[in-house]
C-alpha positions in Angstrom: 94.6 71.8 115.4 90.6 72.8 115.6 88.4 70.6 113.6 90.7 68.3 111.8 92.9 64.9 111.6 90.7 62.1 112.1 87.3 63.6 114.0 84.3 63.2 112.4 83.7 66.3 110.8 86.6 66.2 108.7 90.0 65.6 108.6 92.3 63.3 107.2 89.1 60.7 108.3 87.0 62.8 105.6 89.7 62.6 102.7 91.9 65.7 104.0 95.7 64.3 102.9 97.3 67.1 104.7 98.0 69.8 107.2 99.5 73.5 106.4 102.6 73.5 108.7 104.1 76.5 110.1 107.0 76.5 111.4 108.3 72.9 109.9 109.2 71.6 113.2 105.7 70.6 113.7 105.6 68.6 110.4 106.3 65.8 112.7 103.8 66.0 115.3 100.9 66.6 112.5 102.2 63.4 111.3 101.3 61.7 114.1 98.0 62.8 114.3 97.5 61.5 110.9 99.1 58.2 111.3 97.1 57.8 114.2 93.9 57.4 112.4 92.7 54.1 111.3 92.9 53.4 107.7 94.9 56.4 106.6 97.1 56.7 103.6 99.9 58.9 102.1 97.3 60.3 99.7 93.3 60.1 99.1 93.3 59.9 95.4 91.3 57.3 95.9 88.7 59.2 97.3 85.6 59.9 94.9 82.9 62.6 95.6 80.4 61.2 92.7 77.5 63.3 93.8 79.3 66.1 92.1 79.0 67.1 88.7 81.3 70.2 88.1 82.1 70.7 84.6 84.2 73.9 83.1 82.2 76.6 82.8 80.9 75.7 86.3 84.7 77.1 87.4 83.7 80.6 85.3 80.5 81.0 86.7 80.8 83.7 89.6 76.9 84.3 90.0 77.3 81.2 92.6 80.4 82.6 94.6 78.8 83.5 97.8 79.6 86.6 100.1 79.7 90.2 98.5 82.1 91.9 97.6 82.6 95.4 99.9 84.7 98.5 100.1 86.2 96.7 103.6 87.1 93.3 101.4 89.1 95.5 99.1 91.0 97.6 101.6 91.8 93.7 102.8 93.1 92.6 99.9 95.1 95.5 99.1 96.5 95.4 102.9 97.1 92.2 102.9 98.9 92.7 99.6 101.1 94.9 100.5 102.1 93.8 104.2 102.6 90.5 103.1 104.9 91.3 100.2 106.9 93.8 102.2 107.5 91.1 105.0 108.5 88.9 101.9 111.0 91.8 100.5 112.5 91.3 104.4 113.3 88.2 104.0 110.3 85.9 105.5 108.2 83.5 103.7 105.7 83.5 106.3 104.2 85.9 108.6 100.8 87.2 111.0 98.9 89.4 109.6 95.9 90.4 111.5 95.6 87.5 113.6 96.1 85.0 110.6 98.9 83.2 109.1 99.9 84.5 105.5 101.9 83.6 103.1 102.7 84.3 99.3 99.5 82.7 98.0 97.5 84.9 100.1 99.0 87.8 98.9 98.8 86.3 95.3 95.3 86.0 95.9 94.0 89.4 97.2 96.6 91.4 94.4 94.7 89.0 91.7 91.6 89.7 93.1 91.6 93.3 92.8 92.9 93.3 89.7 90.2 90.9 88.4 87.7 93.6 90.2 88.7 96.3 88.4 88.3 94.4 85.0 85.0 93.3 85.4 83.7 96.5 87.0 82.9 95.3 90.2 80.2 97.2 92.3 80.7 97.6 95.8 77.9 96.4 97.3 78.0 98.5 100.3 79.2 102.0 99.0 77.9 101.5 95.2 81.4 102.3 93.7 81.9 100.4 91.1 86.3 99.0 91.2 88.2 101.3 88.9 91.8 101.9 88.7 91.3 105.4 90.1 89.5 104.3 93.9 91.8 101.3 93.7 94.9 103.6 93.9 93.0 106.0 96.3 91.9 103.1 98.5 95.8 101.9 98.5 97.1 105.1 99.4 94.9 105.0 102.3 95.8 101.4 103.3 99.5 102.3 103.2 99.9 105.0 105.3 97.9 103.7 107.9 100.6 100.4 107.4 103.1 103.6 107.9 102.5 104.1 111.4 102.7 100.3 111.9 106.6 100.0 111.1 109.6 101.9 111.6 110.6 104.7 109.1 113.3 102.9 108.0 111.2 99.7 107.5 108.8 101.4 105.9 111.3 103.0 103.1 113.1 99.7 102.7 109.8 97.4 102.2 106.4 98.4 102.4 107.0 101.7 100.2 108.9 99.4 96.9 106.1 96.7 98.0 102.8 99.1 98.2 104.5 100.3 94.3 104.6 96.7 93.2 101.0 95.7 94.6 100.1 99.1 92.5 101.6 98.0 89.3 100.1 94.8 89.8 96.4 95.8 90.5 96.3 98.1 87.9 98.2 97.2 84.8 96.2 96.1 81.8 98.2 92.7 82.1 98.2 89.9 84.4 101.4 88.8 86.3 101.6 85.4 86.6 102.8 85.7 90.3 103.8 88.4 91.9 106.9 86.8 93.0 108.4 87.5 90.0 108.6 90.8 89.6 109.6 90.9 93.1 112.6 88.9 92.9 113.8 91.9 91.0 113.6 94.0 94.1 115.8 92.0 96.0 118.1 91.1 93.5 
C-alpha cells in the first residue's frame, strides 16, 4: 500500500477515511489495515485543519497551481482520454494505462482539462504554442495513431476510433459536457 493506513506520514492516522480499491476483493484486506490502527473511525469528519483559510475565489485562483503546463502534459491528457474511454466503450471500468491505474474520473479530468486550455488560451510553456482548437486536433491525431499500433485493427475500429471522435467533440465544442460518460452511453447503447 506505499505510504498510507496508519504510518506516520499519513494515512488513515493523519485523517485519510479511505483507500481506492481495485479489484473489490481487496476491500477487505484494506479494511484491516484501517481497523488496525488505534483510534480509527468510519469517517474523519471530525477532523479540523484550522490553520487553513480557503475561501471561494481561492478555488478560481490558478496563478497558485504549481507545475506548467507543456506540449507532453497535453499529448497526456488527450491519450489518456482517449485510451481510457475506449477501454470503457469495451466494457471495463477500470484499466492500466501507462503504468497507472485509470478510471473514468481520470479521463474526465484530462478531456476537461484540455478543453479548459483551449478556453483560456493556454501557452505552452515549453514550445510557446498557445492551446487552440486547431494544435488540439493536430496533437490528437498524433496521439491516436500512435494508440493505433497499440491494439488490433478491429479493436481499434470498434473503440478507440468512436472514442478518439468523442474525446474530439468534447475538447473542442464551445460547451461543456458535464461528464463524458454521457454522451458515451450513446455509443454503446
Amino acid at each position: 500500500m506505499g505510504q498510507g493506513v496508519g504510518d506516520e506520514g499519513g494515512g488513515s492516522g493523519n485523517g485519510v477515511p479511505g483507500s481506492w480499491v481495485e479489484p473489490p476483493e481487496l476491500c477487505q484486506w484494506c479494511g484491516r489495515v484501517r481497523d488496525g490502527v488505534p483510534g480509527a473511525r468510519p469517517n474523519q469528519l471530525d477532523s479540523r485543519h484550522e490553520a487553513l483559510d480557503v475561501k471561494p475565489e481561492d478555488l478560481l485562483d490558478g496563478s497558485s497551481a504549481q507545475g506548467q503546463n507543456t506540449e507532453a502534459r497535453l499529448r497526456n491528457n488527450l491519450d489518456i482520454a482517449v485510451a481510457y474511454t475506449a477501454v470503457w466503450l469495451s466494457g471495463n471500468g477500470a484499466v492500466a494505462i501507462h503504468n497507472r491505474m485509470e478510471d473514468a474520473a481520470t479521463a474526465e479530468i484530462s478531456r476537461a482539462q484540455v478543453w479548459q486550455q483551449i478556453r483560456n488560451d493556454v501557452l505552452l510553456a515549453d514550445t510557446g504554442e498557445t492551446v487552440t482548437r486547431d494544435l488540439v486536433s493536430r496533437r490528437l491525431d498524433e496521439e491516436v495513431e500512435k494508440l493505433r499500433v497499440e491494439v488490433t485493427a478491429e479493436q481499434f475500429e470498434a473503440y478507440y476510433r468512436p472514442a478518439a471522435d468523442l474525446v474530439r467533440h468534447l475538447c473542442l465544442d464551445e460547451g461543456f459536457v458535464d461528464f463524458l460518460t454521457l454522451p458515451a452511453y450513446e455509443l454503446v447503447a
